[in-house]
C-alpha positions as CSV (number, residue, x, y, z in Angstrom):
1,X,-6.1,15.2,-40.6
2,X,-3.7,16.7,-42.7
3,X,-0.6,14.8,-43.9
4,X,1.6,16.7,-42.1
5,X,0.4,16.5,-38.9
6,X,0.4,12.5,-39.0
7,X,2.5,11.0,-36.8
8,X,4.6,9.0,-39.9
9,X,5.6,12.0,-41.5
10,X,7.0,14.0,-38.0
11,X,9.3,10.9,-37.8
12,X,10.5,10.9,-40.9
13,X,10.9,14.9,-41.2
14,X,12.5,14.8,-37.3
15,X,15.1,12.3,-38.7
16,X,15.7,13.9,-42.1
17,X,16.3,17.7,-39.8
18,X,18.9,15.8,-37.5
19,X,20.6,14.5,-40.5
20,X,20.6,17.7,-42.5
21,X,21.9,19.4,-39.1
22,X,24.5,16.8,-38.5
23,X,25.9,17.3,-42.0
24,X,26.3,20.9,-42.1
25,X,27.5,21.0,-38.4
26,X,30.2,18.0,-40.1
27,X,31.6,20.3,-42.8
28,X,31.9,23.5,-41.7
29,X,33.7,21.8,-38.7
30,X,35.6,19.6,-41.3
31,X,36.5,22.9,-43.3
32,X,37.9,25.4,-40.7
33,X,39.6,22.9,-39.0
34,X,41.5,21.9,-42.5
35,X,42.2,25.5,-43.4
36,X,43.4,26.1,-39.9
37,X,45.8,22.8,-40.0
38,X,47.1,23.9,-43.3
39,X,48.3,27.7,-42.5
40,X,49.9,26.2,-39.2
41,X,51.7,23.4,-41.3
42,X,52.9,25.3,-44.1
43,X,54.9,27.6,-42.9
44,X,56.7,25.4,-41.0
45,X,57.5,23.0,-43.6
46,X,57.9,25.7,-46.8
47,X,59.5,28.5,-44.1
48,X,62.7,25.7,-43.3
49,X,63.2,25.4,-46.9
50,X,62.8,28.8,-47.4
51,X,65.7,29.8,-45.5
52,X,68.1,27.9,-47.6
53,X,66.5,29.1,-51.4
54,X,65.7,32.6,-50.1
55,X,63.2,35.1,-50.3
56,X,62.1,34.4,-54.4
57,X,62.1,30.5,-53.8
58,X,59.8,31.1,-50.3
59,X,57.4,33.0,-52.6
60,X,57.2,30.3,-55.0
61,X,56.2,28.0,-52.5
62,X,53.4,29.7,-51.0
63,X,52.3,30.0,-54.9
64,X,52.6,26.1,-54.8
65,X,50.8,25.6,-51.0
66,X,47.5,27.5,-52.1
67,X,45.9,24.9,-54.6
68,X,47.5,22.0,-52.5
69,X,45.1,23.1,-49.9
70,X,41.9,24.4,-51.8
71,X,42.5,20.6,-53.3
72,X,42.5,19.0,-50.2
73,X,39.5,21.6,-48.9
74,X,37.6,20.2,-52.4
75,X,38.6,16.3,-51.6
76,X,37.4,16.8,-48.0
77,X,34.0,18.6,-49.4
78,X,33.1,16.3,-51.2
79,X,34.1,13.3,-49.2
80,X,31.5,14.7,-46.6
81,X,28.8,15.1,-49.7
82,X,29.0,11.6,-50.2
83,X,29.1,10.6,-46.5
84,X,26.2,13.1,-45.6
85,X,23.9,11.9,-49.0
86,X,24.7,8.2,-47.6
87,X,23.6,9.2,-44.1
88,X,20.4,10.7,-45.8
89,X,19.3,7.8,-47.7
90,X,20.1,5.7,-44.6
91,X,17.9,7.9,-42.5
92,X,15.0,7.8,-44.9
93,X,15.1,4.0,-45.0
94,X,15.2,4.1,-41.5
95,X,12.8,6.4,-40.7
96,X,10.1,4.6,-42.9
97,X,10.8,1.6,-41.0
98,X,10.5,2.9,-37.7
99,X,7.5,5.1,-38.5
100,X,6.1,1.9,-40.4
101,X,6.6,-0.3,-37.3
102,X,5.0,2.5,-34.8
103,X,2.1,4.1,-36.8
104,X,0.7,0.5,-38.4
105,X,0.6,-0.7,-34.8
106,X,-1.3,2.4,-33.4
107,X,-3.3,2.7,-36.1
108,X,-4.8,-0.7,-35.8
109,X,-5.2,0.1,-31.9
110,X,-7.1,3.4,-33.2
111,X,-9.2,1.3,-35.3
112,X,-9.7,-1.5,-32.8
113,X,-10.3,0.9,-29.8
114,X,-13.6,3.0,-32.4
115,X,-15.2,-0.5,-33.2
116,X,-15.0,-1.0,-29.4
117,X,-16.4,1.9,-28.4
118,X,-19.3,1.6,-31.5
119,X,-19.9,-2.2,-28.9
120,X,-18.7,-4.3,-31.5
121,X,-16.9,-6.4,-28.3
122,X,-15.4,-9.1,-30.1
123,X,-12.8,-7.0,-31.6
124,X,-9.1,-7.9,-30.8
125,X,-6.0,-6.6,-32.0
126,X,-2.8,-8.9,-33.1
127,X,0.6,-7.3,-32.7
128,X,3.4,-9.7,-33.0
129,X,6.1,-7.8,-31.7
130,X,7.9,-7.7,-28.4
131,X,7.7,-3.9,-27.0
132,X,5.7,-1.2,-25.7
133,X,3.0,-1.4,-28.5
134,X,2.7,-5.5,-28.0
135,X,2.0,-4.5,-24.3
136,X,-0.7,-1.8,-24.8
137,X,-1.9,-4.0,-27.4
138,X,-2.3,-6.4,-24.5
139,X,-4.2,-4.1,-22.6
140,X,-6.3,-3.1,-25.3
141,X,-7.3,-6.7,-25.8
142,X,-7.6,-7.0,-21.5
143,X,-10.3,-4.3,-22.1
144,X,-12.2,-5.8,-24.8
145,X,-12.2,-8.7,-22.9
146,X,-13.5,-7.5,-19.8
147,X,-16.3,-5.2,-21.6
148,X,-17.1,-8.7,-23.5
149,X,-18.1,-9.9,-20.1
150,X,-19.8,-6.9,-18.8
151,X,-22.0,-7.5,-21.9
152,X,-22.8,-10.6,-21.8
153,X,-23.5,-10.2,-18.2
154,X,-26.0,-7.3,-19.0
155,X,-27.5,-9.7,-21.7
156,X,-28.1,-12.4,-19.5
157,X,-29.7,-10.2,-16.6
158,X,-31.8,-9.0,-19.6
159,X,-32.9,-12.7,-20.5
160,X,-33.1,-13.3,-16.6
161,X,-35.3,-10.6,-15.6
162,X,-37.6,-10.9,-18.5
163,X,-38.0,-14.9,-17.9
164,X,-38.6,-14.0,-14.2
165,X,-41.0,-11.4,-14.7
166,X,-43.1,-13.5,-17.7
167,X,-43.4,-16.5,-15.3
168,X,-45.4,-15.0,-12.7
169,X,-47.4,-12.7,-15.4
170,X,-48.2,-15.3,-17.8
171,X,-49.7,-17.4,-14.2
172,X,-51.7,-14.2,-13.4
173,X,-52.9,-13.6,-16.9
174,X,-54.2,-17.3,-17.4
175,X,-55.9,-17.5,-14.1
176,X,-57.7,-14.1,-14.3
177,X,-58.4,-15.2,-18.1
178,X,-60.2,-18.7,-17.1
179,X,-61.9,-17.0,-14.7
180,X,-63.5,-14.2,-17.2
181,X,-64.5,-16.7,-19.2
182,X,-65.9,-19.3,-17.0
183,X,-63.4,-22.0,-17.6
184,X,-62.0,-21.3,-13.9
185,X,-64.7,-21.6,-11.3
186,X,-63.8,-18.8,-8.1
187,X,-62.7,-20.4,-5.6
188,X,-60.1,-19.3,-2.8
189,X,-57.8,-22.0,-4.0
190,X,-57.6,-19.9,-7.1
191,X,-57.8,-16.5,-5.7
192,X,-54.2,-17.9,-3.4
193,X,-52.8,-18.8,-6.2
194,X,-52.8,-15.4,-8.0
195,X,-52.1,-13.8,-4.7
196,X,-48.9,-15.9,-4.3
197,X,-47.9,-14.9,-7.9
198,X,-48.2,-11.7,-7.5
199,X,-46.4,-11.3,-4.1
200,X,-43.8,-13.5,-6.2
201,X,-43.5,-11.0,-8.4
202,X,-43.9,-7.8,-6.3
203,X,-40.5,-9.5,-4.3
204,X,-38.6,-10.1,-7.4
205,X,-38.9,-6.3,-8.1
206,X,-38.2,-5.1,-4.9
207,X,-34.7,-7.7,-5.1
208,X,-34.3,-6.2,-8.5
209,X,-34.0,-2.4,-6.8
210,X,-32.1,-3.7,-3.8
211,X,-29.6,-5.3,-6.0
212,X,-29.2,-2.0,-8.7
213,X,-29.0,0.4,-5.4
214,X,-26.4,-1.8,-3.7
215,X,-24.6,-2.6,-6.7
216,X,-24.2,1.5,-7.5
217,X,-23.2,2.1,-4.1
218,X,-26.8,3.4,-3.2
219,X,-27.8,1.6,-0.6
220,X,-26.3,3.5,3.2
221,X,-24.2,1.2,4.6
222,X,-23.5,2.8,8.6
223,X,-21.3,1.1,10.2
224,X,-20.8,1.4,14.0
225,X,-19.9,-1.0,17.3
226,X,-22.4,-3.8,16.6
227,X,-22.7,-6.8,19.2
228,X,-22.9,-9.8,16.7
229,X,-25.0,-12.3,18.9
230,X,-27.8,-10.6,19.6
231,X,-28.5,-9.9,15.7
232,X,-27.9,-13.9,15.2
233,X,-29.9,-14.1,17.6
234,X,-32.8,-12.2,16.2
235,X,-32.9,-13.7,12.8
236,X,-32.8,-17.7,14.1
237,X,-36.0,-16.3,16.5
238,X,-37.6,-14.9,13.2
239,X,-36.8,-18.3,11.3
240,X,-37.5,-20.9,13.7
241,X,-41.1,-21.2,13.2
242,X,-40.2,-21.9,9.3
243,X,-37.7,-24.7,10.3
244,X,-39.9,-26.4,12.5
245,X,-42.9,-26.9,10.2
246,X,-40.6,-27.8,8.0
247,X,-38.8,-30.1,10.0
248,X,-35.3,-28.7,9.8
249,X,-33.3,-27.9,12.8
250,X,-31.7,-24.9,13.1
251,X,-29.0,-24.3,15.7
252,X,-26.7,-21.2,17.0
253,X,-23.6,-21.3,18.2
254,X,-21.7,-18.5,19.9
255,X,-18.5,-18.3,22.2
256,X,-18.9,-16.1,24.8
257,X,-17.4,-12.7,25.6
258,X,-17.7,-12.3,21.6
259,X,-16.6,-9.4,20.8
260,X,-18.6,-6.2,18.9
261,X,-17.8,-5.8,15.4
262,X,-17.9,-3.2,13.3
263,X,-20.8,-3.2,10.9
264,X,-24.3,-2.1,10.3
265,X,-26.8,-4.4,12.3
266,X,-29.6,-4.1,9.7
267,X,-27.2,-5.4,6.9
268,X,-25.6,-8.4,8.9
269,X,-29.5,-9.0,9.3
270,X,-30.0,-9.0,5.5
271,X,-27.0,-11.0,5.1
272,X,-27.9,-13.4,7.3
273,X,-31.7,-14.0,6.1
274,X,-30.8,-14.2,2.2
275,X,-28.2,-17.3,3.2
276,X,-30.1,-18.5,5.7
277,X,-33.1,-18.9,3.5
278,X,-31.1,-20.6,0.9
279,X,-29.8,-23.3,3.5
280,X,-33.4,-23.7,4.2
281,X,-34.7,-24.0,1.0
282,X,-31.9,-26.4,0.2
283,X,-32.0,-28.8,2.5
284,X,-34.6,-31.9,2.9
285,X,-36.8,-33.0,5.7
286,X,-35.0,-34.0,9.2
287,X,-31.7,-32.0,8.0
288,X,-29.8,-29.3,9.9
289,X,-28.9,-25.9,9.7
290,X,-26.0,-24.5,11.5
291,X,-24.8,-20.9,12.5
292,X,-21.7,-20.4,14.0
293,X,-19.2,-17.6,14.9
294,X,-15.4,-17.4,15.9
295,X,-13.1,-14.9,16.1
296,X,-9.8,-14.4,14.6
297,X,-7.2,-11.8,15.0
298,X,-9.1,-8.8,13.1
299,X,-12.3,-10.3,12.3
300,X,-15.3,-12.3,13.5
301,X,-16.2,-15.1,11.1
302,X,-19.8,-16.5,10.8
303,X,-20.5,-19.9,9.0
304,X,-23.7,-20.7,8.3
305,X,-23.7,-24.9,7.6
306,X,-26.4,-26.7,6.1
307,X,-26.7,-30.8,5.5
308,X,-28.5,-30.4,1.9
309,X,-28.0,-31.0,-1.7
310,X,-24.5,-29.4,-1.5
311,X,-23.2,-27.8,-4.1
312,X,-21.1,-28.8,-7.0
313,X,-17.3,-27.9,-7.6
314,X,-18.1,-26.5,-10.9
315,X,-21.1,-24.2,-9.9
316,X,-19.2,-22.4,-6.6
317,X,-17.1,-19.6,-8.4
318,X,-20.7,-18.7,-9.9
319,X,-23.0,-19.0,-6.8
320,X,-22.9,-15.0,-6.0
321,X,-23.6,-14.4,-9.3
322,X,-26.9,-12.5,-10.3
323,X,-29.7,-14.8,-11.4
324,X,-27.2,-18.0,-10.8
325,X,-28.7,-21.1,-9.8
326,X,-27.7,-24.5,-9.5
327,X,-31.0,-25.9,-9.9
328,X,-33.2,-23.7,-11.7
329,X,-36.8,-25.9,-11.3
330,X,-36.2,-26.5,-7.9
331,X,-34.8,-22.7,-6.9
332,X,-37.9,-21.3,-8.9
333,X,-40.4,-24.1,-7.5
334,X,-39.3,-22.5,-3.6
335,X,-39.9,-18.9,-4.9
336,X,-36.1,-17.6,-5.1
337,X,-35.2,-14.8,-7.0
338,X,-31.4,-16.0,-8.0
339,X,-30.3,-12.5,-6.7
340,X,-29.8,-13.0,-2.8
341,X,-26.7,-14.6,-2.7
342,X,-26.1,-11.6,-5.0
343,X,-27.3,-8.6,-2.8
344,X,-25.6,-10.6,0.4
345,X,-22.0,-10.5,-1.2
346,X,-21.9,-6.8,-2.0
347,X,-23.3,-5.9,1.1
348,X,-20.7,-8.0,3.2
349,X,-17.7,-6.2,0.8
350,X,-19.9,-2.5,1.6
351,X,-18.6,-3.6,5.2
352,X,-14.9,-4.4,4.7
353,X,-16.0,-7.8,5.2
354,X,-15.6,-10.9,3.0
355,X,-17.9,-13.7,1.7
356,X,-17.6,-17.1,0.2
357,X,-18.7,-20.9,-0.2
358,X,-17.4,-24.4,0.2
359,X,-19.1,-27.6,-0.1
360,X,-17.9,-31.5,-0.8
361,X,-20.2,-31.9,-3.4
362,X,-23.8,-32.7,-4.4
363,X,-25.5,-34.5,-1.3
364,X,-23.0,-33.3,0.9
365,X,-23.9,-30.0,1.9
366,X,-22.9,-27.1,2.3
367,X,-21.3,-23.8,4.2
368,X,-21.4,-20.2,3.7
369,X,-18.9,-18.1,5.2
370,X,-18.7,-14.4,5.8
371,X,-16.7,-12.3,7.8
372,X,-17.1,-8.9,9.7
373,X,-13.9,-6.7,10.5
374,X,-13.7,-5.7,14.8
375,X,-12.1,-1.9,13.7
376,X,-13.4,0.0,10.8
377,X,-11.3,-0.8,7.7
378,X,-11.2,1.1,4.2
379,X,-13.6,0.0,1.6
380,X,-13.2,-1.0,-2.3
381,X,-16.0,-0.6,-4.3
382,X,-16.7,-4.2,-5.9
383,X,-17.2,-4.5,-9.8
384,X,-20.3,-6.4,-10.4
């Protein structure tokens, strides 16, 4: 860039103009109004004497008037010299202050904002002052911040996905390894076992491609009049058999006249299955598991209880989190991915609706809520 395009040096010449304008615009304004002031007060004052000397004595003092005033004109000159190279100094000075305190500022922001965008996400800027540049600073640092954490997220789904994907593999490959070389007898105990790792893994990837479609707003969402209890209704029939080999009950409760809400039946169905197998999974022999709706003013809320572990108060901001577990050897033991709590949140927010957790702590159990709007509302696409 050339120098005099930089930002510095347009303040400093834009000052330095208005000062060099001000001056000029100060002296010949000085000037006529000092020539004008003398030839209306001279007269007057010589012309009175004059009438008592006479014509010879007048002339004599207009000889005397003329370098009273080019005197005066010269005093005034160069009064406004001295007062204009004052203001000019001044106006340097100040200009390199001002264009020090706003081009340092934005020039560290520059250089902050290029490491940024080079993914060097630690990068912060420090501005100590108290203006507009200490706010956008702010903002700068708000940005670096949040693309710190979108990341570290990507990282972690990295480090998640590969650890999901090598567990299932790495079972596959030593099986079908022992049995190549004899160490492994066939045996349909065996041949299960690879078959369950490889449905394991076949339902991980098809989670993985639900998640990305829903999460970049993929995934049709159509809403429409939906009558709530029947879907409920349909899921608890698909999951009973589960809960009663597994000696869990599993109960439904609806008020009547319930009214239709407005949401897409096949994604309350999703919804519903992804918590309602965690609840099952989660909770021991001769527990319970709970589903419940009520209505409010504008929405229908479903709660979905469960008398399990519980969770603690630490991991329940991170529960809808991709790949979040609360326990990992246990959650991976069961065959969950870690991604349906995930793929259930965005797909309650894809209908206006919203979804969270509670629970009084490990042992306790706990209860997932989610809600589903009666009229169609607008709808905010959620950051993952």
């Amino acid at each position: 860039m050339r120098w005099y395009r930089q930002l510095r040096y347009k303040l400093f010449f834009s000052h330095l103009i208005i000062v060099v304008i001000a001056d000029i615009v100060l002296l010949a304004t000085a000037n006529f109004l000092a020539s004008m002031g003398l030839v209306n007060v001279a007269p007057l004052t010589l012309g009175a004497a004059a009438a008592e000397t006479g014509p010879l004595q007048q002339a004599a003092l207009n000889v005397v008037a003329t370098p009273l005033q080019l005197q005066f004109q010269t005093v005034l000159q160069q009064a406004l010299f001295v007062s204009g190279f004052a203001a000019l100094v001044a106006a340097v000075i100040v200009s390199l202050f001002v264009s020090r305190r706003i081009v340092e500022p934005l020039l560290t922001l520059s250089t902050v904002s290029r490491r940024l965008a080079a993914g060097f996400y630690r990068e912060r800027t420090r501005i100590s002052s108290d203006d507009e540049l200490a706010h956008l600073s702010a903002s700068v640092n708000q940005l670096a911040d949040a693309l710190e954490q979108t990341e570290r997220r990507r990282l972690n789904l990295l480090s998640d996905v590969t650890h999901e994907l090598r567990t299932p593999l790495a079972t596959i490959g030593g099986y079908m390894e022992g049995l190549l070389d004899g160490v492994i007898k066939p045996s349909p105990q065996t041949f299960s076992l690879i078959l369950h790792e490889s449905s394991r893994l076949q339902r991980l990837i098809e989670d993985l491609e639900l998640l990305s479609r829903v999460e970049a707003g993929q995934l049709p969402v159509v809403s429409r009049s939906t009558e709530l209890e029947k879907v409920l209704e349909e899921v608890v029939a698909q999951f009973e058999p589960l809960f009663v080999a597994s000696q869990v009950g599993l109960h439904l409760y609806v008020p009547p006249n319930l009214p239709h809400v407005w949401a897409d039946p096949d994604r309350i169905n999703q919804v519903v299955i992804n918590i309602l197998s965690n609840a099952w999974r989660y909770t021991p022999t001769g527990g319970s598991v709970t589903l419940r709706a009520t209505q409010s003013d504008q929405y229908v809320q479903i709660a979905i209880q469960d008398s399990g572990v519980g969770i603690a108060p630490e991991h329940l901001p991170h529960i809808f989190e991709r790949f979040y577990r609360v326990d990992k050897s246990r959650a991976r033991q069961s065959g969950g991915s870690g991604i349906g709590l995930a793929i259930a949140r965005h797909l309650v927010y894809a209908q206006g609706g919203e979804i969270w957790a509670t629970s009084e702590g490990q042992g306790q159990g706990s209860t997932f809520f989610f809600t589903l709007p009666l009229a169609p509302v607008m709808v905010e696409t959620v950051t993952p």
